[in-house]
N, C-alpha and C positions, 0 to 999 in steps of 0.2 A: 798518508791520505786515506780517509774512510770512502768504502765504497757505498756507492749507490746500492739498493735493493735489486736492481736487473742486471747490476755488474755481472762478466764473467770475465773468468778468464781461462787457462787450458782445458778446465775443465771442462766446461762450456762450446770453450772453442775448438780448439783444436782436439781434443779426447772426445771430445762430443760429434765431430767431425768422422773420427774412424770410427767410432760404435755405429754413425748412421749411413757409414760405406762409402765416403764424400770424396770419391775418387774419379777417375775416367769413367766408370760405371752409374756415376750417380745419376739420379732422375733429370736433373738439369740436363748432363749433355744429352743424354738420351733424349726427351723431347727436342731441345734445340735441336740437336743434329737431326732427327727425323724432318721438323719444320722445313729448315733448311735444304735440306734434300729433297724433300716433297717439293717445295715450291721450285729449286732448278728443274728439277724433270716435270715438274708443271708447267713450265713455259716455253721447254723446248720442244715439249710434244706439244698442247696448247697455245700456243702463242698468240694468236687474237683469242680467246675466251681470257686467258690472263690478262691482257690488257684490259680486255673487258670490266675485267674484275676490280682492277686496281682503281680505273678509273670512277668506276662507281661507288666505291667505296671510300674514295677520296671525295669523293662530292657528295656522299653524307656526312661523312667529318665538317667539312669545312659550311655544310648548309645548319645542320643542327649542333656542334662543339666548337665554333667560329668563338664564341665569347671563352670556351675554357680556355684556348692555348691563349686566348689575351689575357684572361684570370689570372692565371698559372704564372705567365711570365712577369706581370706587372707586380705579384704577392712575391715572386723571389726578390725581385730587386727593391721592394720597400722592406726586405727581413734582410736582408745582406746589409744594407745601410745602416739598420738598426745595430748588425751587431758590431759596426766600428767606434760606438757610443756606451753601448752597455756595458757592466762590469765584466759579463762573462769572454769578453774581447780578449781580455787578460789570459784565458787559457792556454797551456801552450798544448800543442800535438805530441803526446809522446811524454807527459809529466816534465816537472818542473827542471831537471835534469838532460833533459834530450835534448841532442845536439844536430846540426843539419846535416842532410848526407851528400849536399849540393850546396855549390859554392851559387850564390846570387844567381851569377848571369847564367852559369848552365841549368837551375832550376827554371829561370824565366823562358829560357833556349826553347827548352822541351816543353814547357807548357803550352807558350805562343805557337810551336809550331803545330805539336796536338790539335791546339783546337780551333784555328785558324787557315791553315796554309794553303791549300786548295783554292777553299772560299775566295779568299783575299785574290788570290791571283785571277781567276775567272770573273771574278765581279765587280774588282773595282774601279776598272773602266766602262763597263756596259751594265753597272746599275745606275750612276748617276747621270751618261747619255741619255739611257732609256725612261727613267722619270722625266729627266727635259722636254726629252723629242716625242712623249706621249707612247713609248713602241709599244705598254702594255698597260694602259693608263697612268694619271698624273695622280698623288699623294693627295690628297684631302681635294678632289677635283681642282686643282691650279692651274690655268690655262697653261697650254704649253708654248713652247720656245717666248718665254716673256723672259723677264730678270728676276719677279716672283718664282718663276719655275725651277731657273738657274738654283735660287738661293736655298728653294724646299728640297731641288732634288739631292745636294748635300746635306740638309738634315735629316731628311729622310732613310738616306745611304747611311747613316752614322747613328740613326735610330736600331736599321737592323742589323750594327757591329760593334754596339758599345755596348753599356751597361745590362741591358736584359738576353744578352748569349752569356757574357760573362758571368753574371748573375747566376743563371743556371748552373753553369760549370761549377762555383764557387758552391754552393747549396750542396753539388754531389761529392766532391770533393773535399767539403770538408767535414761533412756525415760521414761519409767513410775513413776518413782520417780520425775523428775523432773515434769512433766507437774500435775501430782496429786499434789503433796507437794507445788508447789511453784506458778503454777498457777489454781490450787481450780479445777482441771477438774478431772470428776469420773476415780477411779482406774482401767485403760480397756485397750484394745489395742488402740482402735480406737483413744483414746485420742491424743494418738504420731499425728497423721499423721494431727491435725487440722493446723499448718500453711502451708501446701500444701492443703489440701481438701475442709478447712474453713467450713462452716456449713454442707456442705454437710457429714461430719463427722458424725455429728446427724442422717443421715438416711441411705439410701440400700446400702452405700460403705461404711461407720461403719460395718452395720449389716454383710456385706461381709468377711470384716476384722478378725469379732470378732469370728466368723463361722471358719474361717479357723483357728485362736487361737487355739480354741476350739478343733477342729479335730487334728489339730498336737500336743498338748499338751495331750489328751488322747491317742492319741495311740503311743508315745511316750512312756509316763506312762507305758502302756499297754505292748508295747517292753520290757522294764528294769523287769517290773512286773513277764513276761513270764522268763526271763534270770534268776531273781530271785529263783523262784517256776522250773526251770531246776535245778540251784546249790544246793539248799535245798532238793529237792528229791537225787541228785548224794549221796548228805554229809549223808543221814539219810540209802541210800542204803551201801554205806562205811562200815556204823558205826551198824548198825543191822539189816541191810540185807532186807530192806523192799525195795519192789519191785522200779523200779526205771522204770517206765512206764507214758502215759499221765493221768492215774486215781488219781495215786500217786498226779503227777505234780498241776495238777484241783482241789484236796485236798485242797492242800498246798493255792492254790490261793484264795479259798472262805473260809478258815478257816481266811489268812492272812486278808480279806478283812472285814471279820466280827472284827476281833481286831480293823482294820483303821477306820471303821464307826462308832463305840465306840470314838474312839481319835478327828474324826473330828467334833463331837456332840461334844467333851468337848472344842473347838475352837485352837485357837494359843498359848496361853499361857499354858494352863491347859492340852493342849494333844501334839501337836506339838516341842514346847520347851521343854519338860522334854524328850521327847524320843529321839531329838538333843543332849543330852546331853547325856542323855547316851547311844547314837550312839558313839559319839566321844570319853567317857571314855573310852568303852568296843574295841573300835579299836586300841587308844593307846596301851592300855595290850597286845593287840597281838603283835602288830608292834614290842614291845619292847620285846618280847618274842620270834620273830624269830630273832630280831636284835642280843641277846645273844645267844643262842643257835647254831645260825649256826656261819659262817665264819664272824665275829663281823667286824676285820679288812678290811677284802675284803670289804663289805656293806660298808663301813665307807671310802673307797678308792674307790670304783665304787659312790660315790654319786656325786663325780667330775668327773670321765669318764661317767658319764651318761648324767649331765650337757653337758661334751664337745662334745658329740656325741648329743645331740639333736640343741647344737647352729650350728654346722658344717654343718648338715642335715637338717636344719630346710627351707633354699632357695629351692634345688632342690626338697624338698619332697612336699614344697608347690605348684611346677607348675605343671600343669597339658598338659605343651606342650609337644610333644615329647617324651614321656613316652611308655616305651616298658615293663614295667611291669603290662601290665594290670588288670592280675587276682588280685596282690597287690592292685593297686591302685583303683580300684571298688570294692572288694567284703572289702576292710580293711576301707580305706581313705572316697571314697563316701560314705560306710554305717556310719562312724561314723559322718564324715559333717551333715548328713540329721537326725541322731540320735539326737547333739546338737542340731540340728536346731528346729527340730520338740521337745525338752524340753525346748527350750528358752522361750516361753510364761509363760511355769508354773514356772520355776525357778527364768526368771527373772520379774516375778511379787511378787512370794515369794519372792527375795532378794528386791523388790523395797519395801514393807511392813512393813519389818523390818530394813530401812536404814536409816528414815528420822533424820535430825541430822548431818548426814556427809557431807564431803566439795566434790564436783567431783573428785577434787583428793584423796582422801583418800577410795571413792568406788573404784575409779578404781584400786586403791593400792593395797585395800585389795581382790579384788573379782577377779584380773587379775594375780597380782603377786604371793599373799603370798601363794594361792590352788596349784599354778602352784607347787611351793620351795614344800608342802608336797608331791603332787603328785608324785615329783622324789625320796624323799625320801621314800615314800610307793612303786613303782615301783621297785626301788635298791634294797631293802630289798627283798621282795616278788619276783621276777621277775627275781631277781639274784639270791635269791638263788637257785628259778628251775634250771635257764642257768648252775648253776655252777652243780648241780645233773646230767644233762643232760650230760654236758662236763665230765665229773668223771665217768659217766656210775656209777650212784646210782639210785637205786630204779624203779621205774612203768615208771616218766618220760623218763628216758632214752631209754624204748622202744617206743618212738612218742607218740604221742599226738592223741587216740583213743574217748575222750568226753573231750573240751572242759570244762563243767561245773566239774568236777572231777579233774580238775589239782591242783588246789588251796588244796586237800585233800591227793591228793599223794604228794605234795611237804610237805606238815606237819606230812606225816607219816613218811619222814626220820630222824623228828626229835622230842627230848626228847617229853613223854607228849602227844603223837600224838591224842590218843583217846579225850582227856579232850580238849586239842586246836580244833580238830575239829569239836568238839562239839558247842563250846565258836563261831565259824565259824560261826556254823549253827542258831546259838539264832543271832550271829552279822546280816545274810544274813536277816534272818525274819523281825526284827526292822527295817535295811535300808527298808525293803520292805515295813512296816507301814509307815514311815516315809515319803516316797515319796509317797503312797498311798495318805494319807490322807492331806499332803500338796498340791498337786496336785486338790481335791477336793474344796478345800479352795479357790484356784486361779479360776479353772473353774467356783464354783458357783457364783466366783464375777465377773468373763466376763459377766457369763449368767444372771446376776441381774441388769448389766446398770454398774456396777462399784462400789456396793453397798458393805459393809463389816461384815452387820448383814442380809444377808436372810435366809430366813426362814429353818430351822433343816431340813424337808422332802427334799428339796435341795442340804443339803449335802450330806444326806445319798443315794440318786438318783444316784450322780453322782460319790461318793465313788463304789456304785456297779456296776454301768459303766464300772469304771476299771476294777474292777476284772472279770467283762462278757465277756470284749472285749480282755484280757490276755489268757483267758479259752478258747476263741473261736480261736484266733492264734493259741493257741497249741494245740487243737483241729485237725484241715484242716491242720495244719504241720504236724502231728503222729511225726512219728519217727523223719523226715528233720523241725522239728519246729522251729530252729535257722533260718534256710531260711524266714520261714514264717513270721517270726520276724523281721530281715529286710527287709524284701520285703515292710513291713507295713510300716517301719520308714522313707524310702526312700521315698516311695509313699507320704506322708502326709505331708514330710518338704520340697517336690522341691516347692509349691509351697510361700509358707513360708519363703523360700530361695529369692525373689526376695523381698517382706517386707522389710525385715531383711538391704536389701540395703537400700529401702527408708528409712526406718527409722533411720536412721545414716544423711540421711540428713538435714529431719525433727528434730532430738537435736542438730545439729549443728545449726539450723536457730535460734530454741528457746534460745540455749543458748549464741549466739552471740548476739542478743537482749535484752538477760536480762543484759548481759555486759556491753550493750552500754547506759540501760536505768538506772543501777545502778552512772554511771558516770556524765551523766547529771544533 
């Protein structure tokens, strides 16, 4: 196969790596690390001036770059689409010869759980209550508790869990798979951007790059981490009455953090992939557990009106013109934009890691489409059966939506089993927590090593506790309002990430129309 003109390969990459010192000492970790450090002993000495800060800063994002994270997200998922169409779909990861390192369903395992697992469990019973019952406005102003509200507030739920999270993931995921795998450049961010940057790649607009990776993948992490360690205190106060306060919460996250730095000391195979799996076992059982128990036929009939209400909803929910539902569309829509955005580095480095092997079409298949198909099925299930308690006037839900983290445990108290399911919640919520923990750790140490995939153990375990500092320290400066503080963080970290995220879409479109054009010749 002829190369491209920006090809490299060891030379480039790896030999290029040791002459520019691409180690624990590089400029990456150094700033990141400092970053990170600053900002935890910034909020524990500081604590209202950081929140201060965060929160102001979030409310310039979202008053003056409200239309980029919409830009951003809407231009991935019409270029992801694109590329299950075009010839260069045909490319495989890894040349014509590469073979996979993951059978099917453990590739899926680990990807679904990466970049989902959290989420899913905290929201998807108190995002589509909470569009219903108006708790923080209704989707394109829809009056609330009507049948109209019913129907938007599941497209709307499946607006911000199909195609444009996925989308994103797929864009980093498979930019880095492709310029690693196919053309020998270290596993990083900065790699995407070399046929716009060209060498200059290798130095202070790399290291700018891989800094900002860096920041918005931890505290990304850090976000889902905090929302985590919310649900798990709600579920254990539920269930035996232990205080559900930020001590509680702080617990949870350094006890969780000490399990992750065990798993990520045992690497990808040995810690990561066995706890993918049985993430996904132990989520099954449930799904299938509310699937029977409650209204089996309804679930099984709303999996197509949930389909049709998110394909119907999916234009106008995507602009951001003209919009008079503001409090929806900022505090739901931007926060989750900048959510994906700001987890796109770690997840789509983890999914590029474990992809090499597949053809572009078959990533973008499986990472765009098929998460999307369970997402609606996990959402109908879960998410209906609140609405339908809600709408019946059954149980705690039908008096509003008081904590967020708690809805997922009043909706399983109406039904069979409730003690033993919410239990089974609570081990599920923990694991996702390890699991994007310590995968998460795994990606940053390889930004912060040059793109390197064996550094050194003190490295992971550094940046394993990272996370858990900088979750502790959010919910910390939030007290009580810590969901604020929690996006406040996520938004901050992906606006700027947010305009990346565009070049880099143009940067695999360059590389993979060349390798196109260089295969044919």
């Amino acid at each position: 196969m002829k190369k491209c003109r920006y090809t490299t390969s060891y030379e480039v990459g790896q030999d290029n790596i040791q002459r520019l010192g691409f180690d624990i000492h590089n400029p990456v970790f150094a700033y990141s690390s400092l970053l990170v450090l600053s900002f935890v002993a910034g909020t524990l000495l500081l604590p209202e001036e950081s929140k201060q800060l965060f929160e102001s800063t979030k409310s310039f994002s979202i008053t003056y770059f409200d239309w980029l994270f919409a830009l951003s997200a809407n231009l991935v998922v019409a270029f992801c689409l694109s590329l299950l169409i075009l010839p260069i779909g045909k490319i495989k990861l890894g040349g014509k010869d590469a073979k996979p390192d993951f059978s099917l369903m453990s590739w899926f395992a680990m990807l679904f759980a990466a970049g989902m697992g959290i989420g899913l469990m905290f929201w998807s019973v108190a995002e589509p209550v909470a569009y219903y019952t108006g708790w923080y406005g209704t989707p394109l102003n829809v009056e609330k508790l009507t049948p109209e509200a019913a129907n938007l507030a599941m497209g709307a739920t499946m607006f911000h869990w199909g195609l444009h999270p996925w989308a994103v993931y797929s864009i980093v995921g498979l930019s880095l798979a492709y310029f690693t795998f196919n053309r020998g450049m270290p596993l990083t961010i900065r790699s995407v951007f070399y046929p716009i940057f060209g060498k200059a790649t290798w130095g202070f607009a790399g290291n700018v790059i891989d800094t900002i990776a860096v920041m918005a993948t931890i505290f990304g992490l850090a976000t889902s981490l905090g929302l985590g360690a919310q649900q798990a205190a709600s579920g254990l106060n539920f269930l035996f009455a232990i205080p559900n306060d930020i001590t509680t919460q702080i617990i949870i996250v350094f006890g969780v953090t000490t399990v992750a730095v065990i798993s990520v000391v045992r690497g990808l195979e040995g810690g990561v992939k066995i706890l993918s799996n049985i993430n996904m076992s132990i989520a099954a059982l449930l799904f299938l557990f509310v699937l029977f128990t409650s209204s089996t036929l309804a679930i099984l009939n709303g999996f197509g009106g949930t389909l049709y209400n998110y394909a119907v909803n999916i234009v106008p929910l995507s602009s951001w013109v003209g919009r008079d539902d503001d409090t929806f569309f900022h505090g739901w829509t931007i926060f989750y934009w900048a959510w994906w955005i700001s987890w796109s580095p770690f997840v789509g480095m983890f999914i590029a890691r474990i992809s090499k092997g597949r053809t572009v079409r078959a990533f973008v298949t499986a990472v765009l489409l098929v998460p999307t198909m369970v997402s609606i099925l996990w959402m109908t299930a879960f998410g209906g059966t609140g609405l339908e308690q809600v709408q019946n006037n059954v149980g705690e839900l039908a008096n509003g939506i008081s904590d967020t983290s708690l809805t997922l445990f009043q909706m399983l108290e109406q039904l069979p089993l409730a003690n033993i399911t919410s239990f089974i919640a609570i081990i599920l919520v923990l694991v996702f927590f390890v699991t994007s923990s310590d995968s998460g750790s795994l990606v940053i140490d390889s930004i912060t090593a040059g793109g390197k995939l064996d550094a050194p153990v003190p490295q992971r375990i550094f940046w394993a506790t990272m996370e858990g500092l900088i979750a502790a320290a959010l919910l910390f400066i939030g007290g009580e309002q810590a969901l604020k503080a929690l996006q406040a963080a996520a938004i901050t970290v992906g606006l700027p990430f947010a305009l990346i995220l565009i070049i880099m879409c143009v940067s695999l479109y360059m590389g993979l129309t060349n390798e196109h054009k260089s295969n044919k010749m």
